[in-house]
N, C-alpha and C positions, 0 to 999 in steps of 0.2 A: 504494500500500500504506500502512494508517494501524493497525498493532498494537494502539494502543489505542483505536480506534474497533471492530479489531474483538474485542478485551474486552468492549467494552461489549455489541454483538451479543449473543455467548458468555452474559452475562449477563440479555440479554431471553430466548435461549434457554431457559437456566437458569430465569426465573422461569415462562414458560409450562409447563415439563414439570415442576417443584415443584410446579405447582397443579393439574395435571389432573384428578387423583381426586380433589379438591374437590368440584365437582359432582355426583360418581358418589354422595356420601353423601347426595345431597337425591331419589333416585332412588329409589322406593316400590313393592313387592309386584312387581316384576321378578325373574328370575334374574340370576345371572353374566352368563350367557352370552348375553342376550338384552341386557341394557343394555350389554355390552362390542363386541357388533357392529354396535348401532343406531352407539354413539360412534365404533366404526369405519368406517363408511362415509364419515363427515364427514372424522377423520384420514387416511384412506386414499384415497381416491375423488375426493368431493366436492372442500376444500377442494384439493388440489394441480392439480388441473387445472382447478380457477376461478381460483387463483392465478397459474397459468403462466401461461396464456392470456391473461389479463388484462395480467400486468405483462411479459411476456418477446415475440419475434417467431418470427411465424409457427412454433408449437411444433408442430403437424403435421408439416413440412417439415424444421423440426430431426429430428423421432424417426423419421422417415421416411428420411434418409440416413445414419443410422446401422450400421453395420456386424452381422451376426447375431450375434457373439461378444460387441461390447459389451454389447448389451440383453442376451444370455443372461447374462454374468455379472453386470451390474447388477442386473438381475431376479433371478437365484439368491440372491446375497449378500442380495438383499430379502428374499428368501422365507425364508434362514437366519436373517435376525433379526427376522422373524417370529415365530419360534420365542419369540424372547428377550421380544418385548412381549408376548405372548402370556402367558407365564409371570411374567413383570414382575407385570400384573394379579395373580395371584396371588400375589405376593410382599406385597402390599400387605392381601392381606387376612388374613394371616399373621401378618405382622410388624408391621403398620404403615408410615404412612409412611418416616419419623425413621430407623427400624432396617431394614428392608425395601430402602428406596435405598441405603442407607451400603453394605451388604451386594452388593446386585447389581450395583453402579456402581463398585465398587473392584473386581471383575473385568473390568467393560467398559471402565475407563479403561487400565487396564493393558493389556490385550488391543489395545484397538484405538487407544491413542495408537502404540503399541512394535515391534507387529507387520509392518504396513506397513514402515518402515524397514529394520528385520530380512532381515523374505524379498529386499527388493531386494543384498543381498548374496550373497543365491544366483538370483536370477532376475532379470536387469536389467531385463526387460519392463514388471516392474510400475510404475505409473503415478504414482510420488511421485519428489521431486524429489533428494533425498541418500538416502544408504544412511544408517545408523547411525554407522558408524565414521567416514562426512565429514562430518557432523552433530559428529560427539564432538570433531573435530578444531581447531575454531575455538571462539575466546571466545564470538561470541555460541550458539552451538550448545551450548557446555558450561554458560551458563547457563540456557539452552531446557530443556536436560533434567534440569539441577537443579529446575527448577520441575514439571518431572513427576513428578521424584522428592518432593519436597515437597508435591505437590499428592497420590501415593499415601499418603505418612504421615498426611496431614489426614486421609485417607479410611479410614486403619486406626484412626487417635485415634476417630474419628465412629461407627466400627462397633464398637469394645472400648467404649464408652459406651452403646450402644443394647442389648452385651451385659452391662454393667455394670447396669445399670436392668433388664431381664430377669430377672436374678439376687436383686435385692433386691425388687421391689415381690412383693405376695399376688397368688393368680392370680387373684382376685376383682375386684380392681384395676386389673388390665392390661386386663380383658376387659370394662369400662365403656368406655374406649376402641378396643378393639381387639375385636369381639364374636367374630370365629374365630383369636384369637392360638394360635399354636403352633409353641414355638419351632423346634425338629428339622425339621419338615416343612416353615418358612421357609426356614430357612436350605438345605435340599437343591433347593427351588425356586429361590431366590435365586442361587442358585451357578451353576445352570444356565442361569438367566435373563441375567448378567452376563455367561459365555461367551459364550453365543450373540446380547447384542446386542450385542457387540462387531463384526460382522458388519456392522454399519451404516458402519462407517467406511471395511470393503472396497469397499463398495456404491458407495461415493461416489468412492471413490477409481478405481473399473474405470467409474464414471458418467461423469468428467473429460470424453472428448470428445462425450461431448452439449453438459456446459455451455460448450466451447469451439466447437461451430457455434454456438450460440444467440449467442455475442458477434461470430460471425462473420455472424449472418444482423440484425448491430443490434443487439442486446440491451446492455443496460446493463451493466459487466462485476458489480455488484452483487447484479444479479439472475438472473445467469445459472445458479445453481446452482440453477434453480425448476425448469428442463423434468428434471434427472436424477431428481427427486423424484418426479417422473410414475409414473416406470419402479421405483425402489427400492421406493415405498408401495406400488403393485402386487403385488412380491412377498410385502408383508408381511400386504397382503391378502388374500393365497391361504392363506396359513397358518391365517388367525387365522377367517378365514369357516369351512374346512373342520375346523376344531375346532369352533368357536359350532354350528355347524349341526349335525355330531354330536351334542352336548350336548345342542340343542332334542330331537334328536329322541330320545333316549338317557332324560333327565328328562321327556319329553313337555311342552315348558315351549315349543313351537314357535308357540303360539295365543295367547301372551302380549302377538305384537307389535301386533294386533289388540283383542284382549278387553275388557272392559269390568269385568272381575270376575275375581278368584281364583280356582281351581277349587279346591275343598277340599284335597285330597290336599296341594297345595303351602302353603296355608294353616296347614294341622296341621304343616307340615316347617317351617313359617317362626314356630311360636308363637301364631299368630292365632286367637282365636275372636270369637264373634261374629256380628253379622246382615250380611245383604246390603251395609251400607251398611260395615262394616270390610272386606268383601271387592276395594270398588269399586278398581280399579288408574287411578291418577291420570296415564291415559294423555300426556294435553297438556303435561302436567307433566315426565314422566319422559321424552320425546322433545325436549323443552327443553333438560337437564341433559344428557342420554348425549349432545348434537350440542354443550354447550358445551364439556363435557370432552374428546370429539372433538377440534374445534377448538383446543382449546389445546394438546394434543397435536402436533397438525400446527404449529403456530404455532414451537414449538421448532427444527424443524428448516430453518421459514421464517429465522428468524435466523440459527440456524446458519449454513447456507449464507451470508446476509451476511458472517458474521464469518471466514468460512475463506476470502473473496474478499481479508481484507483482512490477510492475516498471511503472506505471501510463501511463502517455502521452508519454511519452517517452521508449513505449514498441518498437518502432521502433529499440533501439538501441539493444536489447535482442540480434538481429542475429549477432552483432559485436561480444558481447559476449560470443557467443556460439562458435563461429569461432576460437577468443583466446583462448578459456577454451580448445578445439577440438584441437591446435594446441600444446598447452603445455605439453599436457597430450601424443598426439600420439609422441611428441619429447622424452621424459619422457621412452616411449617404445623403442624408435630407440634408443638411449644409453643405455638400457638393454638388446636390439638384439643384440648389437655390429653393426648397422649401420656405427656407426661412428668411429670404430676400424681403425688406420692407417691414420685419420685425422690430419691434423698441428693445434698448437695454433691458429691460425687466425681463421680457420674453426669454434673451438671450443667457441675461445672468440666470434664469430658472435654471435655464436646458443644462447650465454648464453645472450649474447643485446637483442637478439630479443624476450628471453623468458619474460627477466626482463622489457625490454618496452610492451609487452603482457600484464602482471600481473601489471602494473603500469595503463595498459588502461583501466582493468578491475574495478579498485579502482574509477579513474576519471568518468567512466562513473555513477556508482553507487552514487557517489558523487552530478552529476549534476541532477540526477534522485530524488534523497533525497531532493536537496533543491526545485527543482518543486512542490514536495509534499509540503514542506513547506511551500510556497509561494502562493500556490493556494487550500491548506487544501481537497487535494485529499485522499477520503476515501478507507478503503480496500477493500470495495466491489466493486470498481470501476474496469470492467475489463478492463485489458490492452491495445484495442485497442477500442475507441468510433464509433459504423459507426451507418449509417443508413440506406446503402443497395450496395449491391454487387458490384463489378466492371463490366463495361459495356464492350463489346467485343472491343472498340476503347481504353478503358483504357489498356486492358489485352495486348495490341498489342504497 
């Protein structure tokens, strides 16, 4: 176990899912829903099971003696936050990056660092390693969850700032960077989006005894959190196809992923006039971008999984820190979109509180994580969360 090795993870996390919709802006005459599923097969599909395969053993054999209850609930918990990346996307075309993450990630850090520990207080089944109140009872524990605590303030400073700038700039202004901002209808997405991907951290948590045969059938204890990701992205799969695909068919935008050209209708929806050659949809182009962003996407939870391998008992707090890592980085990009162009000092000095109480939560927790180790001579092979069988359907509820 190395706490601040796996900060650093936490951090590579953090920077892949700050950048994802990066990409998605170099993406031309597609819909929504047509470049969020192209990116989702890469996220979803593709890279996880290039990556298991490649770096973990015998991942067939792994998910193959797994129990019907674990994949069912791994896979459910997938499918519930689902929901939440699903609507994520949209939170971003809303709010923006900057205000949009601050917003939905101060639900899901809450949710999904706190929870877990919680219900094992009324369900001992579930698969983390202390309750709350044995967590609260030790120094290092009570400094663990100061830094959770400190890590949500950063994240309510970073979201009163992305509401502060909302408030002052012209709506003319916002909407150079932001071309569908609105704020009401963000933040009712946002909100929902943050519950429900809070959901991920279930996933991972009811995933545990896959990633512990994969160490059992060899696996690097590192890399063992790659075959649960198989099964979590799956469910999030299923959500986000059976939306996309609705959509296609719904907007009739389904011949997109094919075409060579606009079809008028969507043209006139999207401002376009013009001859054949503004029509042209810069296929090679836009299947480039939706699999980079894809990609980076996935890549977040590549590290993750590193960094929750290396923070002991108190792998519970990993989703705090992915949430800070995710918040600084996607902040990091809204000041090089010019988001926050035509902001007041106030606005500005919030954003930089909330960054620097972020990156101060990120230290404290890693800190409280190190001295656990210390205290109780937790080895590296110990993976990150101890269980000893699935959450039951009354836990999952």
């Amino acid at each position: 176990m190395n706490p601040f090795l796996g900060v650093f993870f936490h951090w590579l996390g953090g920077l892949a899912s700050g950048s994802f919709y990066v990409p998605y802006k170099a993406v031309r005459k597609w819909s929504w829903e047509t470049y969020w599923l192209v990116g989702g097969f890469f996220s979803w599909i593709i890279c996880p099971w290039l990556l298991a395969s490649l770096m973990t053993n015998d991942l067939p054999g792994v998910l193959r003696q797994q129990s019907g209850s674990t994949l069912w609930w791994t896979y459910f918990f997938g499918a519930m936050w689902g929901f939440g990346g699903l609507t994520f996307g949209l939170t971003m075309r809303y709010l923006g990056m900057s205000l949009g993450m601050g917003v939905a990630l101060g639900y899901t850090a809450a949710f999904g660092t706190l929870l877990p520990p919680i219900f094992k207080l009324f369900t001992p089944t579930i698969p983390v390693a202390e309750t709350i109140t044995e967590i609260a009872a030790t120094r290092p524990g009570q400094i663990t969850l100061g830094g959770v605590v400190i890590c949500l303030v950063g994240i309510a400073v970073a979201a009163y700032a992305g509401l502060t700038k909302e408030r002052e700039m012209p709506e003319a202004e916002k909407r150079k960077a932001i071309a569908e901002f609105h704020f009401t209808k963000g933040l009712l997405v946002a909100t929902f989006s943050g519950i429900m991907s809070a959901c991920f951290a279930f996933a991972l948590t009811a995933g545990t005894p896959i990633g512990e045969a994969s160490v059992a059938a060899g696996t690097t204890v590192i890399w063992s959190g790659l075959p649960k990701l198989v099964v979590v992205l799956l469910g999030g799969f299923t959500t986000n196809f059976v939306w996309c695909a609705f959509l296609n068919l719904k907007n009739r935008t389904g011949y997109q992923y094919l075409a060579s050209h606009l079809r008028a209708e969507h043209a006139k929806s999207d401002g376009l006039t013009g001859g054949a050659a503004s029509l042209k949809i810069p296929r090679l182009n836009n299947y480039f971008f939706s699999a980079l962003a894809g990609t980076l996407w996935y890549f977040q939870f590549f590290f993750y999984t590193m960094g929750e391998t290396q923070m002991g008992k108190y792998g519970f707090a990993s989703w705090t820190l992915h949430m800070a890592s995710i918040i600084i980085f996607s902040t990091l990009w809204g000041w090089i979109l010019r988001e926050w162009q035509g902001a007041s000092r106030k606005a500005h000095a919030l954003i930089a509180a909330g960054i620097a109480t972020l990156i101060l939560s990120t230290i404290v927790i890693g800190y409280g994580t190190y001295l656990k180790g210390q205290t109780t001579g937790s080895d590296s092979a110990t993976p990150a969360a101890e269980i000893s069988a699935p959450p039951s359907g009354r836990a999952a509820n």
